[in-house]
C-alpha positions in Angstrom: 10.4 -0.4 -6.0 8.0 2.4 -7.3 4.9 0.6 -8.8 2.5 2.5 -11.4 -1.0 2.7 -9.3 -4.3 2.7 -12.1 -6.4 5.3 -13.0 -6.5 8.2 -14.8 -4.4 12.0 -13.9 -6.5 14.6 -15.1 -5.4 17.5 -17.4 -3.7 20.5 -15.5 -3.2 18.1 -12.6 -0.2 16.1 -11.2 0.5 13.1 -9.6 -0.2 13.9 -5.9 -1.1 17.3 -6.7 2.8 18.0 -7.5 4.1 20.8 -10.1 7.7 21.4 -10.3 9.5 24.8 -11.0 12.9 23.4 -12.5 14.9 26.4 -13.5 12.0 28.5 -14.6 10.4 25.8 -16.8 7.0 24.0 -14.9 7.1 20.5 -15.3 3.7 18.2 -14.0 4.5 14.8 -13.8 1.7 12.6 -14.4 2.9 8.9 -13.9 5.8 7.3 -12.1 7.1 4.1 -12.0 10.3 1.8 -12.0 10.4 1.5 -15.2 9.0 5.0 -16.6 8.2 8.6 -15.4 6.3 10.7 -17.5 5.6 14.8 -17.0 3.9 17.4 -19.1 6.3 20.4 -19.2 6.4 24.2 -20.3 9.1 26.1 -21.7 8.8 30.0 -21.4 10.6 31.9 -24.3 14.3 31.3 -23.7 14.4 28.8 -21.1 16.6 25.5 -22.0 17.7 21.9 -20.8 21.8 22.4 -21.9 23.3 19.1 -23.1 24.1 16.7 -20.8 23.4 12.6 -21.0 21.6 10.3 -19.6 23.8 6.9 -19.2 21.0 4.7 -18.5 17.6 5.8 -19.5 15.5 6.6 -23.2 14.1 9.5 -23.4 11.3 11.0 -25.7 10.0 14.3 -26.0 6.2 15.1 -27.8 5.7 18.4 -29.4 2.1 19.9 -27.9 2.9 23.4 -29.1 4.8 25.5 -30.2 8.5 24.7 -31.5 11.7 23.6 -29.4 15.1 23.3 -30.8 17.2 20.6 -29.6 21.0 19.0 -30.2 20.7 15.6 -30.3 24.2 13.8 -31.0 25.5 16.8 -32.3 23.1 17.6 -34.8 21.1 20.9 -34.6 17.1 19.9 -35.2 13.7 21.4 -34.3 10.2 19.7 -33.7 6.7 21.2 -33.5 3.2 20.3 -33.1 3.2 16.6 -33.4 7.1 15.8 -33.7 8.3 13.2 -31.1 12.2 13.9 -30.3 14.1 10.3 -29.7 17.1 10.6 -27.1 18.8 7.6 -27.1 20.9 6.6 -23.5 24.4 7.6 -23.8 24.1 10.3 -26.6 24.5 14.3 -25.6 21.4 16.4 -25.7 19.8 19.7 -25.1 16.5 21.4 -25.5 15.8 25.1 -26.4 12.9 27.3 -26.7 14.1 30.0 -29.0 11.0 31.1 -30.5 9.0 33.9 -29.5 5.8 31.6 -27.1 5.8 29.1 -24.7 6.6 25.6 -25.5 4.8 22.9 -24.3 5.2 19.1 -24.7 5.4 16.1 -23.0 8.6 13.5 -21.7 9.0 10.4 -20.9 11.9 8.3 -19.6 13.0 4.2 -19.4 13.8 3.3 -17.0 12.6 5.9 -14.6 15.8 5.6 -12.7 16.4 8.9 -10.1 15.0 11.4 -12.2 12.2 11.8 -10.0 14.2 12.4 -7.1 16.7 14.9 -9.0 13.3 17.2 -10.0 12.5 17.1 -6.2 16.3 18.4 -5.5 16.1 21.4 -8.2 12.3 22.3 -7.7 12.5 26.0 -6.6 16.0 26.4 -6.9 15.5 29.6 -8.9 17.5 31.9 -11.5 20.6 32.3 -9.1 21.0 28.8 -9.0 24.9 28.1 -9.0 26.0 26.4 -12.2 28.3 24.2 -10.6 25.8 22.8 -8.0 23.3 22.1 -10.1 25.4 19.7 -12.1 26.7 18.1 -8.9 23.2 17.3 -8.0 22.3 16.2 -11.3 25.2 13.5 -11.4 24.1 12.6 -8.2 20.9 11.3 -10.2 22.6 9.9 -12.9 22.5 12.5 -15.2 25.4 14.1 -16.5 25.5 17.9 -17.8 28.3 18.7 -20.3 30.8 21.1 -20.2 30.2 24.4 -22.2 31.6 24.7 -25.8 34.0 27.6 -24.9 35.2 25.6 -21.6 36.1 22.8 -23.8 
């Protein structure tokens, strides 16, 4: 059982010093516990999360700056400066930066599940990542990437 610990994680800074590189976006997590993990993330021009699900946990995304275009159940949206971005469990999402400046916001997830374990397993994988291991590894941490439209 991971238990939040008290006190304050400064601004730039993670938990433990950590900063992941997940797929070219930089996500610094700044709490984690069993029943949350939170992480302030940046998304360079043209970087995305492509839809997947997450079968057991809520997820919310806060708009710091800039604006990120998501799918959420289907339905195209975008959020900016201030926007919170509701993912229910269960329900297909994805995340895109398609403007022309860095995104940046901040997530949280209930429960906290494995997520902070799957971040671990693709920190540094890099551009050439495979496709197809990636989404192995993600399932692994109970979160499941969807098929492309044009593989459908």
């Amino acid at each position: 059982m991971t238990l939040m610990t008290p006190g304050v994680t400064l601004a730039g800074d993670g938990i433990d010093g950590i900063k992941w590189n997940i797929l070219g976006q930089i996500y610094v997590p700044k709490q984690h516990s069993e029943s949350s993990l939170s992480w302030h993330a940046t998304f360079p021009v043209g970087t995305f999360v492509p839809p997947h699900i997450h079968p057991s946990q809520e997820e919310f995304v806060y708009i710091l700056q800039g604006r990120l275009d998501f799918i959420n159940d289907g339905k195209e949206g975008a959020a900016e400066p201030g926007d919170l971005i509701r993912l229910p469990r269960g329900i297909p999402h994805g995340l895109f930066n398609k403007s022309q400046s860095d995104v940046k916001c901040f997530f949280w997830v209930s429960p906290a599940r494995r997520l902070y374990d799957l971040f671990w397993a693709l920190h540094n994988l890099g551009p050439a990542a495979n496709p197809a291991d990636v989404v192995a590894i993600a399932a692994r941490h109970e979160v499941d990437f969807l098929p492309p439209p044009d593989a459908a």
